[in-house]
C-alpha positions in Angstrom: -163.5 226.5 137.2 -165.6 225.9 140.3 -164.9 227.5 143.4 -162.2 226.2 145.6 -162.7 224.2 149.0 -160.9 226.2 152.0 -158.2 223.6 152.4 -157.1 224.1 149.0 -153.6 226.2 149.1 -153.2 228.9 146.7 -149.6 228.5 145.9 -150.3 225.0 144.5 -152.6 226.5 142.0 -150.5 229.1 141.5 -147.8 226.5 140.5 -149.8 224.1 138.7 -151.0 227.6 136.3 -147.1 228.4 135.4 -146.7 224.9 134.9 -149.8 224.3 132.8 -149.5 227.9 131.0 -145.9 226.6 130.0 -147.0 223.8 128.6 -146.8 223.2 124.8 -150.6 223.3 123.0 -149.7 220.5 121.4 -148.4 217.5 123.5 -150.6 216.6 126.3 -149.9 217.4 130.3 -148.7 214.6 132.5 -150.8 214.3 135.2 -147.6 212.5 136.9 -145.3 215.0 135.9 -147.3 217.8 137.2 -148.0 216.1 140.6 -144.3 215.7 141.3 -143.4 218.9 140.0 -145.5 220.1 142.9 -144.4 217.8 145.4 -140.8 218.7 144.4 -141.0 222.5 144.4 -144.0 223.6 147.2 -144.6 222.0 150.6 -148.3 221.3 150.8 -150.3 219.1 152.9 -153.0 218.3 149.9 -152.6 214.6 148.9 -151.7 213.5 145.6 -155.7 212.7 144.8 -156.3 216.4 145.5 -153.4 218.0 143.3 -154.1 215.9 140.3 -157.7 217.0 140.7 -156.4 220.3 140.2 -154.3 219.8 137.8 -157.1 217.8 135.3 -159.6 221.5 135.7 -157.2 223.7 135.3 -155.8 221.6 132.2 -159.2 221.6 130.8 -160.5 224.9 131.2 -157.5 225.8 128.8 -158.0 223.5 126.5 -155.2 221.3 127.1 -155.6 217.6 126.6 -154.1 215.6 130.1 -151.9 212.3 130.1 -153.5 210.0 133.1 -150.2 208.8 134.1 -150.3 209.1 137.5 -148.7 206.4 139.3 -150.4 204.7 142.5 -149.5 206.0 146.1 -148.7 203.4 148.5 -152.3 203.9 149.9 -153.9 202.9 146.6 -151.2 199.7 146.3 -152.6 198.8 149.2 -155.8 198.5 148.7 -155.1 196.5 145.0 -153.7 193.9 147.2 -157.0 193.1 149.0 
Protein backbone atom coordinates (compact mmCIF):
# COMPACT_ATOMS: atom_id res chain seq x y z
CA UNK A 1 0.00 0.00 0.00
CA UNK A 2 1.53 3.46 -0.61
CA UNK A 3 2.17 5.75 1.99
CA UNK A 4 -0.61 7.86 3.37
CA UNK A 5 -1.19 11.72 2.69
CA UNK A 6 -1.21 13.67 6.18
CA UNK A 7 -4.88 14.41 5.92
CA UNK A 8 -5.75 10.90 5.86
CA UNK A 9 -7.21 9.83 9.47
CA UNK A 10 -6.10 6.67 10.95
CA UNK A 11 -9.27 5.53 12.42
CA UNK A 12 -10.94 5.37 9.01
CA UNK A 13 -8.42 2.97 7.94
CA UNK A 14 -8.54 1.35 10.88
CA UNK A 15 -12.25 0.86 10.23
CA UNK A 16 -12.29 0.14 6.70
CA UNK A 17 -9.37 -2.97 7.82
CA UNK A 18 -12.09 -4.61 10.38
CA UNK A 19 -14.55 -4.14 7.81
CA UNK A 20 -12.52 -5.46 4.90
CA UNK A 21 -10.77 -8.26 7.12
CA UNK A 22 -14.53 -9.36 7.96
CA UNK A 23 -15.35 -9.68 4.80
CA UNK A 24 -16.20 -13.05 3.18
CA UNK A 25 -13.18 -14.19 0.41
CA UNK A 26 -15.64 -15.04 -1.70
CA UNK A 27 -18.32 -12.39 -2.43
CA UNK A 28 -16.88 -9.15 -3.47
CA UNK A 29 -16.68 -5.68 -1.13
CA UNK A 30 -19.23 -2.97 -1.83
CA UNK A 31 -17.48 -0.03 -2.33
CA UNK A 32 -20.98 1.66 -1.27
CA UNK A 33 -21.46 -0.33 1.64
CA UNK A 34 -18.15 0.32 2.98
CA UNK A 35 -18.33 4.11 2.47
CA UNK A 36 -21.43 4.35 4.50
CA UNK A 37 -20.37 2.06 7.01
CA UNK A 38 -17.78 4.75 7.59
CA UNK A 39 -19.87 7.59 7.39
CA UNK A 40 -22.30 5.81 9.80
CA UNK A 41 -19.85 4.74 12.55
CA UNK A 42 -16.61 7.46 12.45
CA UNK A 43 -16.81 11.29 12.08
CA UNK A 44 -14.31 12.17 9.45
CA UNK A 45 -13.82 15.15 7.38
CA UNK A 46 -12.38 12.96 4.20
CA UNK A 47 -14.97 13.08 1.40
CA UNK A 48 -16.56 10.13 -0.05
CA UNK A 49 -13.91 10.21 -3.24
CA UNK A 50 -11.17 9.88 -0.49
CA UNK A 51 -12.66 6.84 1.54
CA UNK A 52 -13.55 4.77 -1.34
CA UNK A 53 -9.99 5.37 -2.57
CA UNK A 54 -9.11 3.70 0.53
CA UNK A 55 -11.29 1.24 0.54
CA UNK A 56 -10.38 -0.04 -3.38
CA UNK A 57 -6.14 -0.45 -1.89
CA UNK A 58 -6.81 -1.83 0.97
CA UNK A 59 -9.41 -4.32 -0.84
CA UNK A 60 -6.78 -5.18 -3.20
CA UNK A 61 -3.67 -5.60 -1.42
CA UNK A 62 -5.78 -8.59 0.24
CA UNK A 63 -6.85 -9.96 -2.60
CA UNK A 64 -10.36 -9.13 -2.37
CA UNK A 65 -12.26 -8.36 -5.51
CA UNK A 66 -14.49 -4.71 -4.96
CA UNK A 67 -18.24 -3.99 -6.15
CA UNK A 68 -18.08 -0.26 -7.80
CA UNK A 69 -21.33 0.58 -6.48
CA UNK A 70 -20.87 3.63 -5.11
CA UNK A 71 -23.67 5.95 -5.63
CA UNK A 72 -23.04 9.73 -6.89
CA UNK A 73 -22.75 12.62 -4.09
CA UNK A 74 -24.73 15.54 -4.85
CA UNK A 75 -21.48 17.21 -6.11
CA UNK A 76 -20.97 14.67 -8.84
CA UNK A 77 -25.08 14.92 -9.78
CA UNK A 78 -24.33 18.15 -10.32
CA UNK A 79 -21.95 18.23 -12.52
CA UNK A 80 -23.98 15.28 -14.77
CA UNK A 81 -26.48 17.88 -15.23
CA UNK A 82 -24.21 20.33 -17.15
Amino acid sequence: MRELPRDIEADVVLAIGHVLDDHARMASVSVGHVVGHIRKTNNTSLDDEAIEQLVVEMAGSRGLSVMLDRRPSHADRDISKS
